[in-house]
C-alpha positions in Angstrom: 24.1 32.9 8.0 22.6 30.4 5.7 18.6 29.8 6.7 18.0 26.3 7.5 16.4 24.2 5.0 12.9 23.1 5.9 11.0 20.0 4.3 8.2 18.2 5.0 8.1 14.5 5.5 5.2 12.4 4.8 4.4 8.6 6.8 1.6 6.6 7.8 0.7 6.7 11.4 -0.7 2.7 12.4 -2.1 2.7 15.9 -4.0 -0.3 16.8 -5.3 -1.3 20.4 -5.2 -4.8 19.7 -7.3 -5.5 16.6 -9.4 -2.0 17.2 -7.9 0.9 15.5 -7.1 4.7 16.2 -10.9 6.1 15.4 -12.5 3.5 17.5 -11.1 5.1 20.6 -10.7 8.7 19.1 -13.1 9.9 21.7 -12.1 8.3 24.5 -7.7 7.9 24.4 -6.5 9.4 21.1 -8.3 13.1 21.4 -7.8 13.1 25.1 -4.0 12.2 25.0 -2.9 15.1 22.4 -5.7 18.2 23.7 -4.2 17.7 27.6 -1.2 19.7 27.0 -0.1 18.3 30.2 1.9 14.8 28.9 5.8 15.5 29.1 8.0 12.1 28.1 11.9 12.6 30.0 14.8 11.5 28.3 17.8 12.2 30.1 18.3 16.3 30.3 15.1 16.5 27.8 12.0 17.1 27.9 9.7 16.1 24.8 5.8 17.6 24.7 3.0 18.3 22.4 2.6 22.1 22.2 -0.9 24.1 20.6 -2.6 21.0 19.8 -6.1 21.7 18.7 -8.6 19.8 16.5 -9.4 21.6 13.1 -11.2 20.8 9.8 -8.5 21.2 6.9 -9.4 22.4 3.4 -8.0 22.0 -0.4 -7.3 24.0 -3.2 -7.9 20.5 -5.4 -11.0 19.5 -3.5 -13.5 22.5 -3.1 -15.8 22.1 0.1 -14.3 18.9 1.3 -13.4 18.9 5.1 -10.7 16.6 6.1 -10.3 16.3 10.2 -7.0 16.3 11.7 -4.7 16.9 14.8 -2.0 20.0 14.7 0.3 21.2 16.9 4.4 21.1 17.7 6.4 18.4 18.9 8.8 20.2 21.2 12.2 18.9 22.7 13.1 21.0 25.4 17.1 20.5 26.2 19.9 22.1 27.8 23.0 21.8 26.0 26.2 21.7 27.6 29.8 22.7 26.0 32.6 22.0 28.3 35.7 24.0 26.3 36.9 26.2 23.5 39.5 26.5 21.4 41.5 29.5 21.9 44.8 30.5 20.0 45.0 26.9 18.9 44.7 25.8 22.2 41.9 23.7 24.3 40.4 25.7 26.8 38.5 24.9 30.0 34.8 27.0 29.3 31.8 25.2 30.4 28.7 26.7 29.4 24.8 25.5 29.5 22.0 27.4 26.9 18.7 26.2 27.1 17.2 25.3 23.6 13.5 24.3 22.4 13.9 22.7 19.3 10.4 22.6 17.6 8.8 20.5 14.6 5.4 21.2 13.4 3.0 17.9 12.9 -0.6 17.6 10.9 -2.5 14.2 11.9 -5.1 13.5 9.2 -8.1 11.6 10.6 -9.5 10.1 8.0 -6.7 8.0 6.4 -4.1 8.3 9.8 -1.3 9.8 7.3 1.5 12.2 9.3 2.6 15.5 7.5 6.0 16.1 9.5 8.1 19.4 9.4 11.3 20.2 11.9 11.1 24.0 11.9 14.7 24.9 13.0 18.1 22.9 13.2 17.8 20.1 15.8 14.2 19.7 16.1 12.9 16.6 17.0 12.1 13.9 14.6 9.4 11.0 13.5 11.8 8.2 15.9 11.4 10.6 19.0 7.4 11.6 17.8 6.2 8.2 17.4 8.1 6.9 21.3 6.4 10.2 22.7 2.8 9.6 20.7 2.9 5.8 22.1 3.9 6.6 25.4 0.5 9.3 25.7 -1.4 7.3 24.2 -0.3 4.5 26.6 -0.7 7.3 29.4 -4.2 8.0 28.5 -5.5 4.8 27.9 -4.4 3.6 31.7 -6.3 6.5 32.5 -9.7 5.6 30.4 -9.3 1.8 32.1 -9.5 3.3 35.5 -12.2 6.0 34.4 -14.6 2.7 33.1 -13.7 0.9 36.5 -14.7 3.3 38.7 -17.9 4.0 37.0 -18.8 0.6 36.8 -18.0 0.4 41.0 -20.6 3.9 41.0 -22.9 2.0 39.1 -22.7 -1.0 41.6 -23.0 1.0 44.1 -26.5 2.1 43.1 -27.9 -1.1 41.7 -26.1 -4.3 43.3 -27.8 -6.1 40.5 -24.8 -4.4 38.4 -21.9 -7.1 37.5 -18.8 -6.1 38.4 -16.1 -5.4 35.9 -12.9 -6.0 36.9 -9.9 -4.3 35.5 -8.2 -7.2 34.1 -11.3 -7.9 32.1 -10.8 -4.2 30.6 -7.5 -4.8 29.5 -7.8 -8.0 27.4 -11.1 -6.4 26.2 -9.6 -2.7 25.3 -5.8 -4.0 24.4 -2.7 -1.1 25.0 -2.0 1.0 22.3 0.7 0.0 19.7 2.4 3.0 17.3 4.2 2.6 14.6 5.2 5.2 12.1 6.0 4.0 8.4 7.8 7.3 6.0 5.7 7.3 2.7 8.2 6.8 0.0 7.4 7.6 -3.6 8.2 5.8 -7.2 10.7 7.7 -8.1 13.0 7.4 -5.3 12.8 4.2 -5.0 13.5 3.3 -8.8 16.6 5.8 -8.3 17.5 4.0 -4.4 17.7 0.5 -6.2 19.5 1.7 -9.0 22.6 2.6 -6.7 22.4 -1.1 -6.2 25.9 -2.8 -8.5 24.3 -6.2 -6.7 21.3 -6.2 -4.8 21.4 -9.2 -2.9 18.6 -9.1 -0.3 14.7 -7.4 0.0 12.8 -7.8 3.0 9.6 -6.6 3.4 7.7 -6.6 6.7 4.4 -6.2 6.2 2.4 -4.3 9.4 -1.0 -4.5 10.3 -2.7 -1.4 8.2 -5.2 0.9 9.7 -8.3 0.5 7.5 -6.1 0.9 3.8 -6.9 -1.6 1.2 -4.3 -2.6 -1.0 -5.2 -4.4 -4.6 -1.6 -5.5 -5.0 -1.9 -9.7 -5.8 1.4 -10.2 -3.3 0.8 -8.2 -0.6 -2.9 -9.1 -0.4 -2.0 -12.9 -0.2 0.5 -11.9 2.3 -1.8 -9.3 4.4 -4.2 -12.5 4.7 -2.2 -15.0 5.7 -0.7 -12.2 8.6 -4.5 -11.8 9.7 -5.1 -15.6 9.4 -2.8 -15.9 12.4 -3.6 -12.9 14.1 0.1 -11.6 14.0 1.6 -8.1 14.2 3.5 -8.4 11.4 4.8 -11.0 8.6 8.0 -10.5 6.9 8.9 -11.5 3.0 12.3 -11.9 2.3 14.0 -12.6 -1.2 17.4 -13.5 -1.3 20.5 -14.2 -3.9 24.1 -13.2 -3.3 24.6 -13.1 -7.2 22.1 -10.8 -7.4 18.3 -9.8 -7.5 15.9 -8.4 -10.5 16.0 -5.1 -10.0 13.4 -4.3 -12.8 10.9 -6.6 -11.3 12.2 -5.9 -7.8 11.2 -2.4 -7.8 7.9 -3.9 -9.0 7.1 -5.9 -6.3 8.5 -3.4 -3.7 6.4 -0.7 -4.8 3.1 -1.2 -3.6 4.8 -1.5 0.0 5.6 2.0 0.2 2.2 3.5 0.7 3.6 3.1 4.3 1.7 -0.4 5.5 5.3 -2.2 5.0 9.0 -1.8 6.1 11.3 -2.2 3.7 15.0 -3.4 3.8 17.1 -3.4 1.2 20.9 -4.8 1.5 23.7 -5.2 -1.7 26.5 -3.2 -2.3 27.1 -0.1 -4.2 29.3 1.2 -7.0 32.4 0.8 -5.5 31.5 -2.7 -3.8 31.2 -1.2 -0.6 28.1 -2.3 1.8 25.2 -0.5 0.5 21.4 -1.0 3.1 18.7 1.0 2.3 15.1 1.5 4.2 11.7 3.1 3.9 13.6 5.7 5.2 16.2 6.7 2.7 13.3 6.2 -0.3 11.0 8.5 1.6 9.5 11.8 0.3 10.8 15.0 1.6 9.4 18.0 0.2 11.4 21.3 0.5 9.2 24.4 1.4 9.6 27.3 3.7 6.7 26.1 6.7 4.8 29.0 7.9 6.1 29.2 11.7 2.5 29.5 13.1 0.4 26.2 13.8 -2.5 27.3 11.6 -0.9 28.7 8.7 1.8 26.1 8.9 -0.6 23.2 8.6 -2.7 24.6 6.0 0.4 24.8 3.9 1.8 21.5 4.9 -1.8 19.4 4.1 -1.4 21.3 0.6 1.6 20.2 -0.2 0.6 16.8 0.8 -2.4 16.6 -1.3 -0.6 18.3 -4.4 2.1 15.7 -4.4 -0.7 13.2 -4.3 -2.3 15.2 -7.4 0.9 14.7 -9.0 1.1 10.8 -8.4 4.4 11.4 -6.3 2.7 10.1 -3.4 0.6 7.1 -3.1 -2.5 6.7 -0.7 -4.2 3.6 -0.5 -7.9 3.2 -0.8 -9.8 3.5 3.3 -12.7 1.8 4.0 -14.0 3.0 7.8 -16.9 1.4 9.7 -20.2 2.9 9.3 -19.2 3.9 13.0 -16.1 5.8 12.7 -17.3 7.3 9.4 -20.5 8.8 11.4 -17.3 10.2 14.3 -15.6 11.9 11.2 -18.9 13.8 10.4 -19.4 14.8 13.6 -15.7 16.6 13.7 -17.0 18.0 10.4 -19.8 19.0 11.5 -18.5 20.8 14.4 -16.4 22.9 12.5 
């Protein structure tokens, strides 16, 4: 039987709670919501969880004594499946049978920069579109939970000094906004220059630019862009170029590349070769990296941050510059430090 073929994916992990981002509520909703172990998200016979998720200080080979934090664990989709008949001397056959399966990805959740090192360890494992609905929904879990935490401790507080305002719970809620999750796959150069080139016309490029965690990016375009998104305090803001006679490729690939350090969606419509209907996304330009993951959690996302930092060394991945408060900077000593 032929061993299935692991890789490992690479994205960028954006989580804001409203214009406040992941580390500013590490503490208090993003730690809590993955180190319960007690979350479970159903989807119709399924069951999706977050399984031996622990805190841990990763190192590398390329960066001697350098500690980066990060979350680890498995993203689990526990299913039944079902087969209702066979095929027996050429002829369909009433057999219905269940088997319970646990299809199982490993995950590594850097910290410092909010990248996502993805692996799905067997066949049918879950992947990043069923991880990023289960993260969110935690996260949304968790942060209900923290709202009602600050109320009641504020009524405590009351209780003992009347002089205490009340907060009410509303207040909390357009003060400490719900978490929003999306997860962007990191492409790289070269697949993109060979994804466009499949293009006979390429007739359409949009680009939706996302709020980024704390990444700058020196690209002209998307730094005029990016401010006039933040200008209007809006979620996203979409670019589009269009001709039906055709696009630049050369210069298209230009402009498109500094979107895929993951703070940008990218759509792509033309046709191929043959004149047939040819749409592309971050998704089918994104880096997969085949390596056989160590099954453990530890081993596997030692090897899986390696591979992530090598393909960076090797200028297959791109990571854009992060500049964290002096606040959340002193939180990602303190994980260091408790190493």
């Amino acid at each position: 039987m032929r061993k299935y073929r692991q890789v490992v994916e690479f994205a960028n992990f954006i989580c804001h709670f409203g214009n406040d981002v992941l580390l500013d509520y590490l503490s208090e909703i993003v730690l809590p919501a993955f180190l319960s172990g007690q979350r479970v998200r159903m989807y119709g016979n399924s069951k999706y969880l977050f399984l031996d998720v622990k805190l841990v200080n990763l190192k590398s080979d390329s960066e001697p004594g350098a500690l980066t934090p990060a979350l680890v664990g498995r993203f689990v989709m526990d299913t039944e499946l079902q087969r209702d008949q066979i095929l027996v001397d050429n002829k369909i056959v009433p057999d219905t049978q269940k088997l319970k399966s646990a299809p199982s990805s490993l995950f590594v959740l850097l910290l410092d920069n909010h990248k996502l090192i993805y692996s799905k360890q067997v066949s049918g494992a879950p992947g990043l579109s069923a991880f990023r609905t289960t993260a969110e929904l935690i996260l949304k879990w968790r942060w209900r939970e923290y709202i009602n935490e600050l109320v009641e401790k504020n009524k405590a507080a009351r209780e003992a000094d009347g002089k205490i305002p009340k907060i009410t719970k509303r207040a909390l809620v357009e003060s400490i906004q719900a978490p929003r999750l999306e997860i962007v796959p990191l492409a790289g150069s070269r697949n993109l220059t060979n994804f466009v080139n499949q293009f006979k016309v390429l007739k359409e490029i949009t680009i939706k630019v996302v709020r980024p965690n704390a990444e700058i990016n020196n690209d002209g375009l998307f730094t005029t862009v990016e401010a006039a998104r933040s200008q209007v305090n809006a979620d996203a803001t979409s670019l589009i170029h269009r001709n039906s006679e055709g696009l630049n490729k050369a210069q298209s690939i230009k402009q498109i590349a500094p979107a895929m350090q993951g703070n940008a969606l990218v759509t792509l419509r033309g046709t191929g070769p043959t004149d047939a209907k040819l749409v592309g996304t971050n998704e089918e330009m994104s880096v997969r990296e085949p390596m056989d993951v160590p099954p453990s959690v530890s081993k596997g996302s030692v090897a899986m941050f390696s591979a992530f930092k090598g393909l960076i060394f090797q200028k297959v991945l791109q990571v854009g510059k992060v500049v964290n408060s002096e606040r959340n900077l002193a939180k990602l000593e303190s994980l260091k430090n408790d190493s």
